[in-house]
C-alpha positions in Angstrom: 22.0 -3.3 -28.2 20.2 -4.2 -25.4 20.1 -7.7 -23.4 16.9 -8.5 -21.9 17.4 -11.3 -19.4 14.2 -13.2 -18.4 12.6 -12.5 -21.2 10.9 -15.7 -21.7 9.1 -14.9 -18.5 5.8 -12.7 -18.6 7.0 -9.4 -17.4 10.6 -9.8 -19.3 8.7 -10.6 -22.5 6.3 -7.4 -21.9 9.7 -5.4 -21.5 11.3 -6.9 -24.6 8.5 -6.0 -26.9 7.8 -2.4 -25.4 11.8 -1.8 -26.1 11.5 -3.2 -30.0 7.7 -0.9 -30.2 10.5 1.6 -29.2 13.2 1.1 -32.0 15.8 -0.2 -29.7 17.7 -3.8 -30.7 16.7 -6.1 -28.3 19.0 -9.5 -27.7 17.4 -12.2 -25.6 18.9 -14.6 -23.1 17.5 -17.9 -23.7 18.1 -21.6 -23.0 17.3 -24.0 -26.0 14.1 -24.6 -26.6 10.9 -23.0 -28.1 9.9 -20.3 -25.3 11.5 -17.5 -27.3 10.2 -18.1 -30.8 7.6 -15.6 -30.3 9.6 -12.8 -29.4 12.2 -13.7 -32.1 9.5 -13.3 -34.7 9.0 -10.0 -33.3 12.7 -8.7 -34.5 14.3 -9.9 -31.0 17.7 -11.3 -31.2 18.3 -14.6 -29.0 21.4 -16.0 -27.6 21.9 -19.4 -25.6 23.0 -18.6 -22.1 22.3 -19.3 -18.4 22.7 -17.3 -15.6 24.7 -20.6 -13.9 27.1 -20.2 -16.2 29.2 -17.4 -15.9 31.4 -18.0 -19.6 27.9 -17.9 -21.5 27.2 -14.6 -20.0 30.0 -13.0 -20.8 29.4 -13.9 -24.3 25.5 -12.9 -24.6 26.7 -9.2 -23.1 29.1 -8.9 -25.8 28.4 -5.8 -27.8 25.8 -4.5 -25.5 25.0 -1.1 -24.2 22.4 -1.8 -21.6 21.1 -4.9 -19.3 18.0 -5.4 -18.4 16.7 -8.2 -16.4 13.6 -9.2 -14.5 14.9 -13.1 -14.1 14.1 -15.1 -10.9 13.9 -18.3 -9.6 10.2 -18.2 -8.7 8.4 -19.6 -11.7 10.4 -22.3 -12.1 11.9 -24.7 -9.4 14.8 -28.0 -10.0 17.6 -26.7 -10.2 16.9 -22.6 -10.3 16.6 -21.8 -7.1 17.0 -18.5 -4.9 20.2 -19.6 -4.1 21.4 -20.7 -8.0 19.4 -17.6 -9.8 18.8 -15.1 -7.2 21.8 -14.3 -5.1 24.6 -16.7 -7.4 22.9 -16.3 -11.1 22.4 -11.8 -10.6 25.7 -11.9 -9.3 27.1 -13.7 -12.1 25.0 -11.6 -14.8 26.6 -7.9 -13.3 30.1 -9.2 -13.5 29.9 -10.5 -16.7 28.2 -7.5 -17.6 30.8 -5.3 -16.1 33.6 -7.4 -17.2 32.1 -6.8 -20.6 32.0 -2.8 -20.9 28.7 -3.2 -20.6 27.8 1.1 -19.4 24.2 0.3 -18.1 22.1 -2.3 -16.1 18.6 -1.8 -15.2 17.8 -4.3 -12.1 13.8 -5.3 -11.6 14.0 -6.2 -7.9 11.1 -6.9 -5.3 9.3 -4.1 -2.9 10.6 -4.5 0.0 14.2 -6.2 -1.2 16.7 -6.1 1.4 20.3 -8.0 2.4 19.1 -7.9 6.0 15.3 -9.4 4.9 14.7 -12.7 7.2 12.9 -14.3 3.5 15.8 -15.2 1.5 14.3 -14.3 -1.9 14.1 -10.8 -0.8 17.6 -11.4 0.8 19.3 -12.0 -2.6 17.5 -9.5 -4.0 18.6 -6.7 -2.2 22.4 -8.2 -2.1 22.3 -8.0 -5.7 21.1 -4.1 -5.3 24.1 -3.8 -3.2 26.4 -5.8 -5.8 24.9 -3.7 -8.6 25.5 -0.3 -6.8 29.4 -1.2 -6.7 29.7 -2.3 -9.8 31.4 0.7 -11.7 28.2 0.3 -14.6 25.6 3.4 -14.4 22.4 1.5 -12.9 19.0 1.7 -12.2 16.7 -0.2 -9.5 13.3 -0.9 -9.6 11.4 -1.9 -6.8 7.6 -2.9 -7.7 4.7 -4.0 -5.2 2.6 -6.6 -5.9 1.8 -8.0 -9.4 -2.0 -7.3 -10.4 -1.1 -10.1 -13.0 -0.2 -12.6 -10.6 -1.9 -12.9 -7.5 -5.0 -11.6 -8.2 -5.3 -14.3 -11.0 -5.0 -17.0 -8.8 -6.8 -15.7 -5.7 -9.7 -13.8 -7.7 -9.1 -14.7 -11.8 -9.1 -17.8 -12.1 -12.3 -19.4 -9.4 -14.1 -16.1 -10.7 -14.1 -17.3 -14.6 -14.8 -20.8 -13.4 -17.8 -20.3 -11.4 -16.2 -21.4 -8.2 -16.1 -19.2 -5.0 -13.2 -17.1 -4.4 -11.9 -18.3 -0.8 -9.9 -15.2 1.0 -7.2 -15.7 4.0 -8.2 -13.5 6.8 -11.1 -10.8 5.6 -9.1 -9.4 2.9 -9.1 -5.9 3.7 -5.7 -5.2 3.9 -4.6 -2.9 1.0 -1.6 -2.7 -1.2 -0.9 -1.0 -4.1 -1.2 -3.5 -6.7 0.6 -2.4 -10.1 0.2 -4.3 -13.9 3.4 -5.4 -15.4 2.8 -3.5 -18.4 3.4 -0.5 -16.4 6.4 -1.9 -15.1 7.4 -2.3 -18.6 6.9 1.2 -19.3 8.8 2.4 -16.7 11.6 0.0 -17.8 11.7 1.3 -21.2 11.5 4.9 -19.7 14.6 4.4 -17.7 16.2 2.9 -20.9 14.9 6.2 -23.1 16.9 8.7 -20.2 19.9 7.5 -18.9 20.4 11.4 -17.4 18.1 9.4 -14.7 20.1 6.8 -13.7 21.3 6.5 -10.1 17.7 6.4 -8.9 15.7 3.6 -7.2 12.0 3.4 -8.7 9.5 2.6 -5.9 6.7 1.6 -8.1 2.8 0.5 -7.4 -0.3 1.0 -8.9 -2.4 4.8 -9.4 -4.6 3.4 -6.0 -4.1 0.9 -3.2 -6.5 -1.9 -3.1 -8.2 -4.6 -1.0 -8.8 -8.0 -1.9 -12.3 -7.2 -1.2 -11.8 -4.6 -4.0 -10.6 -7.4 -6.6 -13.4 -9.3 -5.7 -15.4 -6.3 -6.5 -14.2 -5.2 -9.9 -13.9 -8.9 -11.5 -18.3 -9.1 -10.1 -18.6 -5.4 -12.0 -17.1 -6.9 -15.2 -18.9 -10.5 -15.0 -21.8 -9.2 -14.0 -22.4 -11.3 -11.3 -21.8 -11.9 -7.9 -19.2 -14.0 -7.0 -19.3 -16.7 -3.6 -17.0 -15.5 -0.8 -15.2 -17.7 1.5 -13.1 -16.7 4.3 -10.8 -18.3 6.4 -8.7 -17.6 9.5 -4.7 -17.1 8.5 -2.8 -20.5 9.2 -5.3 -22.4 7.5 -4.8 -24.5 4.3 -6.6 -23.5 1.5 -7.8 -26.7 -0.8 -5.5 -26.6 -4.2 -3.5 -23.8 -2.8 0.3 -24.6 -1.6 1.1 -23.8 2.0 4.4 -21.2 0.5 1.3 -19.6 -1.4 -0.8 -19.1 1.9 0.7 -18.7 3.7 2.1 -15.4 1.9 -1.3 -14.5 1.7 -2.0 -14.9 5.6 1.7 -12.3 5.8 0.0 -9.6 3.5 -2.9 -9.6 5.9 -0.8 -8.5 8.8 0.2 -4.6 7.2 -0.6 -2.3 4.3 1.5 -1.3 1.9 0.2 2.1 0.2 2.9 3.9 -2.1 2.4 7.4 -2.8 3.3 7.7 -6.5 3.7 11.4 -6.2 3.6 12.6 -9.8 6.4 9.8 -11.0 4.2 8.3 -14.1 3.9 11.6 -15.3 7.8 12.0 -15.4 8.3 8.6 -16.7 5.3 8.9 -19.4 3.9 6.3 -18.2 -0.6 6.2 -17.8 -0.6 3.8 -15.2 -3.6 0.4 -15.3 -6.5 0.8 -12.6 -6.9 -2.2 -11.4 -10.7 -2.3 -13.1 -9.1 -2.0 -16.5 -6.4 -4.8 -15.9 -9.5 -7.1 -14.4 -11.1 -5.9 -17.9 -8.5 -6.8 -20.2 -8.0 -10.1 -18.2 -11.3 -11.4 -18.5 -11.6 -10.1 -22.2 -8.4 -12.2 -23.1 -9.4 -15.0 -20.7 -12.8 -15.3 -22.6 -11.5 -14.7 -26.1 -13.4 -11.1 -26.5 
């Protein structure tokens, strides 16, 4: 049996039903409500728990083999915080997992994660790395770059389908090796299919780095059309944008971050998404196609 934590999230749900496409029983940590009824209909086994509350997660890891979680405090806010889920709520999910006989957990951290990282997100990520290391449970890491399904949606996606103009922080010709989540799923369920690999951190980004400028590019070759272009200077707010999310844009305009994948999808099996075919699949699904 194997817990997926975050799973009512988009990339934890993506990793749930790749592992049940792969035979494996998949049990779900969920809070009441209807988020998981989709995945439940899909042969997935829920079980009420929060990562604030230490006795619940001792229960949901009873019986299980491996842990999987993707779970953060980002897309949610109140009280799940980085504080409350990140640093407090991972720490309380690998001791109970531990204190369970649970043998494996599978951590999806952040690029760039680090106990000595000045942003605290990244912070409690890589203290629960550290946490996770100790534990005594065999473990793998993984460490992906920027989301093609996130970002780009709201930066590029979403003015594009709209017929508004795309407005860029700084001239968006930094590159960074954007990766879909489906990959990251893959990988996921490759590091669940061989455990003779655990031990390893999984540096993971897409098969090219890309510019903004390049996002803008493929979502004009799929509409068809150009798209409007605005640019402005880092520091600057952006109209409907929040000043956390700007200002994150105006920080990924100050370096590159290229990662040489170096043959790993082929070992993992996985074929990894070029950014033109996620854009593709976006606007298909966005449209209805």
């Amino acid at each position: 049996m194997i817990l997926v934590v975050g799973a009512t999230g988009q990339l934890g749900g993506l990793i749930a039903r790749s592992l049940m496409d792969g035979g494996f029983q998949v049990r779900i940590l969920v809070r009441a409500g209807p988020a998981h009824e989709a995945l439940e209909a899909a042969g997935a086994h829920p079980v009420i728990g929060d990562l604030k509350d230490p006795a619940s997660l001792v229960a949901a890891c009873a019986g299980v083999d491996t842990v999987v979680t993707t779970a953060n405090s980002s897309a949610r806010g109140g009280e799940d915080t980085v504080e409350s889920v990140d640093r407090l709520g991972n720490r309380n999910l690998i001791e109970a997992a531990a204190r369970a006989g649970v043998g494996r957990f599978i951590f999806v951290s952040n690029l760039g994660a680090s106990p000595d990282s000045p942003n605290p997100f990244m912070a409690a990520k890589g203290e629960s790395e550290q946490l996770l290391r100790s534990s005594g449970m065999s473990w793998t890491i993984l460490q992906p770059n920027l989301f093609m399904d996130k970002l780009p949606v709201l930066v590029v996606g979403l003015p594009a389908l709209t017929g508004r103009p795309v407005t860029l922080v700084g001239e968006g010709r930094r590159v960074h090796s954007l990766v879909a989540m489906i990959d990251v799923a893959q990988y996921v369920r490759a590091a669940v299919e061989h455990p003779e690999r655990d031990g390893q951190v999984l540096v993971i980004g897409g098969p090219e780095p890309v510019s903004w400028r390049d996002v803008v590019a493929a979502f004009e070759q799929e509409l068809r059309h150009p798209i409007p272009v605005h640019t402005i200077p880092p520091g600057q707010p952006v109209d409907g944008m929040p000043d956390l999310l700007t200002g994150f844009l105006a920080l990924l305009e100050t370096y590159d971050s290229r990662l040489d994948m170096d043959g790993m999808p082929a070992r993992y099996g996985v074929v990894p998404t070029t950014l033109q075919t996620w854009v593709r699949n976006f606007v298909q699904e966005s449209q209805g196609r």
